[in-house]
C-alpha distance (Angstrom), angle and dihedral (degrees) to the residues before:
residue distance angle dihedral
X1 . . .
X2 3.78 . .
X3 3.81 114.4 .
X4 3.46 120.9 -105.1
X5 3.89 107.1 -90.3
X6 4.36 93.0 -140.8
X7 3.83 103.6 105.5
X8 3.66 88.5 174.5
X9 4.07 88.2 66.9
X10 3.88 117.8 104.1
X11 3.42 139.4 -164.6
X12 3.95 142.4 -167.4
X13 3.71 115.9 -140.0
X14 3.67 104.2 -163.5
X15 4.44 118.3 -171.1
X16 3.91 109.3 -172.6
X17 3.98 105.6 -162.2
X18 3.19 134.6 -178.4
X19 3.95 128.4 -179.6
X20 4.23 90.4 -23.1
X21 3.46 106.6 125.8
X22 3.92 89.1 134.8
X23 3.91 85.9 66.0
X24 3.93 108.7 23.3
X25 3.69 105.0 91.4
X26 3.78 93.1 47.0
X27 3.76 88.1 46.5
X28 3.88 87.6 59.1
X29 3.53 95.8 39.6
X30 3.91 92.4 65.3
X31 3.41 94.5 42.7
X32 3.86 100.2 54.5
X33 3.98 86.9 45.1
X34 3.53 95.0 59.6
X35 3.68 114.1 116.8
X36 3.84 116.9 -121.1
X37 3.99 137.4 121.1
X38 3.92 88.7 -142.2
X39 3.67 115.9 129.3
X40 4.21 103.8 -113.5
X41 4.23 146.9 -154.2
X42 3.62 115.3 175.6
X43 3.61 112.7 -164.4
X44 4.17 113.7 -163.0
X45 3.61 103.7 -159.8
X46 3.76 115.5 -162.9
X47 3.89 131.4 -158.8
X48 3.78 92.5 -146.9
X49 3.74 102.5 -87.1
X50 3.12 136.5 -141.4
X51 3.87 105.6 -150.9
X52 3.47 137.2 50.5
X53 4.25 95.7 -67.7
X54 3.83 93.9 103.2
X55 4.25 86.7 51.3
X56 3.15 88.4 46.1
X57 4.14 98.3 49.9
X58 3.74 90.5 52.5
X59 4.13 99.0 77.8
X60 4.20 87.9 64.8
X61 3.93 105.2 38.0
X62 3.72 101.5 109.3
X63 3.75 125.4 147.0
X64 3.69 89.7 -72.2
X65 3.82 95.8 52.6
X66 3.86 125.6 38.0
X67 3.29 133.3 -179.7
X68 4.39 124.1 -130.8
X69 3.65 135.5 -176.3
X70 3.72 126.8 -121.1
X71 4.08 97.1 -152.5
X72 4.20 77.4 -164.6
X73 3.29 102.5 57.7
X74 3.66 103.4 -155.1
X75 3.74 122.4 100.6
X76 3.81 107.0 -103.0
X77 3.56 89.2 57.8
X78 3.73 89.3 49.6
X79 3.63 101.3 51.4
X80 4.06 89.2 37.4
X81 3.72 82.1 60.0
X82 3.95 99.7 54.4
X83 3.43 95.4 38.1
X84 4.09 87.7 58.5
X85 3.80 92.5 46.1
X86 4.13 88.2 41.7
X87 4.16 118.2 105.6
X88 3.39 94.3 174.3
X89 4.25 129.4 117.3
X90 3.42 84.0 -129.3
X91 3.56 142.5 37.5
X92 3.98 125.4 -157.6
X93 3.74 125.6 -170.5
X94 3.67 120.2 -146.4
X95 3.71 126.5 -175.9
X96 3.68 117.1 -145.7
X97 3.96 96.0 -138.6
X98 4.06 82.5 74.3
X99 3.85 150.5 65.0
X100 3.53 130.9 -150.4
X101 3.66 146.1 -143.7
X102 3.67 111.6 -104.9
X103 3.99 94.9 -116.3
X104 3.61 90.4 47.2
X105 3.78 98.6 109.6
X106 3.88 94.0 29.1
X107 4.03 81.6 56.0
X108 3.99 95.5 52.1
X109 3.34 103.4 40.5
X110 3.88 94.4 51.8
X111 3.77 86.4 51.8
X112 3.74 100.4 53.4
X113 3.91 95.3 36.2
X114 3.73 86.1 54.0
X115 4.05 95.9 37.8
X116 4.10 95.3 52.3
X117 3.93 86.0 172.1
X118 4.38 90.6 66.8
X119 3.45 116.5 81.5
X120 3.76 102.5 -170.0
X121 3.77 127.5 9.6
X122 3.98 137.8 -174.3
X123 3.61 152.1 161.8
X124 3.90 128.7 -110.2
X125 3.90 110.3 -104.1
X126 3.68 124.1 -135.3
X127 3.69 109.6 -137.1
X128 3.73 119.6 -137.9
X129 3.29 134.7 -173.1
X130 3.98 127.3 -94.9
X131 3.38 102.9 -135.6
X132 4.28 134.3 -7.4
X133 4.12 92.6 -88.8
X134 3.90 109.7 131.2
X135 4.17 74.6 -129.7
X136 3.62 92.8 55.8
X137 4.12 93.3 44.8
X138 4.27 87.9 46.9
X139 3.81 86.5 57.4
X140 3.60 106.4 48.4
X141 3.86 89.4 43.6
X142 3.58 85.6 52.5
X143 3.58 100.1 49.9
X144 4.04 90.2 52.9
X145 4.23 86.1 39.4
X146 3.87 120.7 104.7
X147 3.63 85.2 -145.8
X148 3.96 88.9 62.8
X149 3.90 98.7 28.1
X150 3.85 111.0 25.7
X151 3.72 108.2 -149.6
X152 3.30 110.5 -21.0
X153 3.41 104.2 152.2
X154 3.95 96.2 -157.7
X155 3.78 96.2 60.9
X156 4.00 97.3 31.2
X157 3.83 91.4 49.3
X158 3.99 138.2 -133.5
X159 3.85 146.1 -122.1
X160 3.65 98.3 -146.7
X161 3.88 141.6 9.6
X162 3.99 118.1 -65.1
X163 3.47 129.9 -175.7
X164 3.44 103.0 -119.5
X165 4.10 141.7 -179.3
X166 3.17 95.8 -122.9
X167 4.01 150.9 -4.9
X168 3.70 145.5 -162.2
X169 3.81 111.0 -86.6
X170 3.15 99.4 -40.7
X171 4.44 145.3 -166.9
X172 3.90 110.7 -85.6
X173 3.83 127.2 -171.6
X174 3.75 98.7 -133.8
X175 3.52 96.9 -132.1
X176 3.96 86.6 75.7
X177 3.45 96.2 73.1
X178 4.20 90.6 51.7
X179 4.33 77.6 51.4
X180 3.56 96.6 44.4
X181 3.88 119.7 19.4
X182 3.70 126.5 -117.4
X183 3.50 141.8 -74.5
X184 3.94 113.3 -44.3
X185 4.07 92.0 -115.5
X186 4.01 91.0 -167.1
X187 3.95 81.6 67.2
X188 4.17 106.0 76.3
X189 3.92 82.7 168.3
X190 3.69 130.7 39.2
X191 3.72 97.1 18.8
X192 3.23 96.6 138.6
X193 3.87 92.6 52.9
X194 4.00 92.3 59.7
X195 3.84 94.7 44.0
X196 3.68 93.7 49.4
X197 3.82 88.4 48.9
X198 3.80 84.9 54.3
X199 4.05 89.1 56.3
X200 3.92 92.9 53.2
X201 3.81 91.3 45.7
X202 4.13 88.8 53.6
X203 3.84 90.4 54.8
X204 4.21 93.9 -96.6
X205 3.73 120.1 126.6
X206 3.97 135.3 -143.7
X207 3.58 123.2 -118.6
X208 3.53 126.1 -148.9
X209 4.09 115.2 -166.6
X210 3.39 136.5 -158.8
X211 3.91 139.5 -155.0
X212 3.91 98.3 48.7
X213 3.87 122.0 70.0
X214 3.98 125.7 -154.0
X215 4.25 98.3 -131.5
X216 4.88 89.7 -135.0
X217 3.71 102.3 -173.2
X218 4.01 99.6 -141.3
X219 3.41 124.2 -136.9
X220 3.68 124.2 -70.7
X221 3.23 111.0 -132.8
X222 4.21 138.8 6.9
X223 3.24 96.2 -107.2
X224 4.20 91.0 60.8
X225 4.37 85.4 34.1
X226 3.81 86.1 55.0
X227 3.31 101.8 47.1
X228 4.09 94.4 44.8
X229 4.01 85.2 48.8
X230 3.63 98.3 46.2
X231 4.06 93.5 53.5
X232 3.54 90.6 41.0
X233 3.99 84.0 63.1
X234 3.24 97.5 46.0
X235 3.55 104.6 57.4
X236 3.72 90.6 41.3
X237 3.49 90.8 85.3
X238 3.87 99.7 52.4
X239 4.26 82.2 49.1
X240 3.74 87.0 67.2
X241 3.35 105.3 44.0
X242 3.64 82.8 58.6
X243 3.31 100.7 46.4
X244 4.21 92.1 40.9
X245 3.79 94.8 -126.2
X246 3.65 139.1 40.3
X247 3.75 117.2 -81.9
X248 4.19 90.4 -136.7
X249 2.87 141.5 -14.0
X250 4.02 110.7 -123.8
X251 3.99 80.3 76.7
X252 3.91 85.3 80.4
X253 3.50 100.5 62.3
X254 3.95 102.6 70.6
X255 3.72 95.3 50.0
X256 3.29 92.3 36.9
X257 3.93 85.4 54.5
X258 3.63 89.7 50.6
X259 3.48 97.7 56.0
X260 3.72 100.9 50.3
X261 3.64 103.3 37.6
X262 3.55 101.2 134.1
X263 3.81 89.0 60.2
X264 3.71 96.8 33.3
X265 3.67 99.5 48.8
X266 3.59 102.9 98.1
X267 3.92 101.6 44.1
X268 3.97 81.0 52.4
X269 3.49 92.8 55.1
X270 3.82 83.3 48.5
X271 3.74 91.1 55.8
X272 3.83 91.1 48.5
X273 4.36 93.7 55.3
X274 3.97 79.5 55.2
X275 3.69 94.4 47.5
X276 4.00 96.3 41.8
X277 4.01 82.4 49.2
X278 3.94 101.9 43.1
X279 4.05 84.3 54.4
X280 3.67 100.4 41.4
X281 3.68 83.0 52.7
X282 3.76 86.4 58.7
X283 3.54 108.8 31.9
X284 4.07 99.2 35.8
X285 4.17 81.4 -143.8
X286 4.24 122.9 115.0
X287 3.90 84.4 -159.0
X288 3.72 109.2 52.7
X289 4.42 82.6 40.0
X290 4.06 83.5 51.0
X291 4.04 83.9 45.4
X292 3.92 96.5 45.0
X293 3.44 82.4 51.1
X294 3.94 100.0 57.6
X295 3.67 87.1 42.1
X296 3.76 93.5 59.3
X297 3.51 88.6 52.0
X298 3.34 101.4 41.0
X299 4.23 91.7 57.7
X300 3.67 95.2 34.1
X301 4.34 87.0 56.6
X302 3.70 98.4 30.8
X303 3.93 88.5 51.0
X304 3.68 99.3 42.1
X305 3.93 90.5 44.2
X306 3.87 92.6 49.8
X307 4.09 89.9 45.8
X308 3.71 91.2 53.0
X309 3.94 93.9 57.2
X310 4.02 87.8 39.1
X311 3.91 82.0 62.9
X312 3.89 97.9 36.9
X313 3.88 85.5 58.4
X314 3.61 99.0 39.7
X315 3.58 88.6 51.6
X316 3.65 90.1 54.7
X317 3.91 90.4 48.8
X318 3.55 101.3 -103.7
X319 3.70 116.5 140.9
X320 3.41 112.2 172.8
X321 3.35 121.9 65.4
X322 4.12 126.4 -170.8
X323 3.49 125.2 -139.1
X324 3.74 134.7 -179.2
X325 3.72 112.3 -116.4
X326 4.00 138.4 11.3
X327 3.99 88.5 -111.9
C-alpha cells in the first residue's frame, strides 16, 4: 500500500513500559524502522522500573523520541500522560511486549485519515512464544486458540475489515480524546475496553484490519499468564458497570465455569480431550498438547476466579481496585 502522500501529517507513537527490558530495545527497533513520511514524537513512558529498561531506553532518545515517567505506574496513567505531552494528528499506541511490521503505522494512519467516521483502528496480533519451552509454545498457541480465547477476532485473525468493539493498541485521531476524555486511570486492566466503548457510544466505530500482523510475545510462563488473566477478570466487572452492559459475552464463560464446577466438571474435561486433540493435530507433540492444555485451564480459572471477586467488590461498592505491577 502506497504511503499516504500528506507530509504535513503527524503522529505520536506512544510505548508505556514497565519492567521489560528483555523486550524494549526490539520494541523500539521496529518502530523507528517503520516506513512512513509522517512527521513523528514517540513518547516512552515508564512506570519506574526496576530493571535495566530505563538503561536500556537511553541509547535511542533523541529529539524525536523522549522518554517520561509515569510516577503511577499503571497504564492509564501512562498513556494519559503521552497523550497530554502528544502534538501530533494522530496518536498510536504501541505495547512493548510486541514488534511490528514496518508499514504498520503507514497502514493505520491512511485508514483512519481516510475513514473520518473510525475512531480507533488495529490489526490482529499473532502471538508467539517467549522463549523455545514446550510451556512457552502451549501459551502462545493458546492465547491465539478459540479454545483459550473464544472469538476474539484480534487474536484468532480475519480476512477482511470488521467493525469491531475493540482492538489491540490501536491508531487514534487525537481529536478523540478532546471528544471523549482519556483513559479511565481507576482501570489498570481493561482500559482500553471502557474507552473504546466510549467511542461507539459518541457515534465513532472500530476497525479491525487485515493483511498485517502485530508479532505479541506471550507470556512465559503460567505463573506470569495467570496472573495477567486473573486481573484482566477482575476489572472486567467494574468496565461494565461503567459502560451499563457487558462488552461480550465470551467473558461469561470463565466465571461462570468457576462457579459451577462441581456440575461443570465433566463437560470441561470434555472440552479439554478436544483441545489436547485439535493441537496434537497441529503440533504432532504430546507435550506442547499436555501444555496447551494447562494453559487453557490456567486462563479460563484464573479469569473466572478474578471476575468473581471484581463482582463481589463491585457489589459492595468498591471501585478501585489495586494491583501490583503495570503488566
Amino acid at each position: 500500500m502506497e504511503q499516504l502522500e500528506n507530509k504535513n501529517i503527524s503522529i505520536s507513537i506512544l510505548i508505556p513500559c514497565y519492567n521489560e527490558e528483555e523486550y524494549i530495545e526490539q520494541t523500539l527497533n521496529s518502530i523507528i524502522k517503520q516506513k512512513h513520511n509522517f512527521k513523528q514524537e514517540i513518547f516512552i513512558i515508564d512506570g519506574k522500573s526496576t530493571d535495566n529498561t530505563v538503561q536500556k531506553i537511553r541509547p535511542f532518545l533523541n529529539n524525536n523520541i523522549k522518554l517520561l515517567f509515569n510516577e503511577n505506574k499503571t497504564k492509564p496513567f501512562a498513556l494519559n500522560l503521552g497523550i497530554k505531552n502528544s502534538t501530533g494528528d494522530y496518536v498510536v499506541i504501541v505495547d512493548c511486549h510486541s514488534t511490528y511490521p514496518k508499514t504498520y503505522i503507514n497502514r493505520l494512519v491512511k485508514f483512519i485519515s481516510n475513514n473520518p467516521e473510525y475512531g480507533n483502528a488495529g490489526f490482529p496480533v499473532n502471538t508467539v512464544p517467549a522463549n523455545n519451552s514446550a510451556t512457552s509454545k502451549a501459551i502462545s498457541l493458546a492465547l491465539s486458540s478459540s479454545f483459550g480465547v473464544g472469538n476474539s477476532l484480534f487474536r484468532i485473525g480475519i480476512d477482511k475489515v470488521q467493525d469491531v468493539d475493540t482492538v489491540p493498541f490501536g491508531c487514534f485521531p487525537a481529536d478523540v480524546f478532546k471528544k471523549v476524555g482519556y483513559f479511565d486511570e481507576i482501570l489498570t486492566r481493561n482500559q482500553d475496553d471502557e474507552f473504546n466503548s466510549r467511542l461507539i457510544k459518541n457515534g465513532y466505530k472500530i476497525a479491525l484490519l487485515p493483511d498485517l500482523t502485530i508479532n505479541y510475545i506471550a507470556r512465559k510462563n503460567f505463573k506470569l499468564l495467570s496472573k495477567m488473566m486473573y486481573q484482566y477478570g477482575l476489572f472486567k466487572p467494574i468496565v461494565n458497570k461503567k459502560i451499563g452492559s457487558p462488552t461480550t459475552l465470551r467473558q461469561f464463560a470463565p466465571p461462570t465455569l468457576v462457579a459451577t464446577i462441581p456440575l461443570s466438571i465433566f463437560p470441561y474435561l470434555i472440552f479439554l480431550i478436544f483441545a489436547f486433540i485439535s493441537s496434537f493435530k497441529k503440533n504432532r507433540n504430546v507435550t506442547i498438547a499436555i501444555n496447551f492444555c494447562f494453559s487453557i485451564i490456567a486462563m479460563h480459572i484464573s479469569y473466572g476466579i478474578g471476575y468473581l471477586f471484581g463482582l463481589i467488590k463491585v457489589m459492595n461498592g468498591k471501585n478501585n481496585f489495586s494491583v501490583s505491577s503495570s503488566r
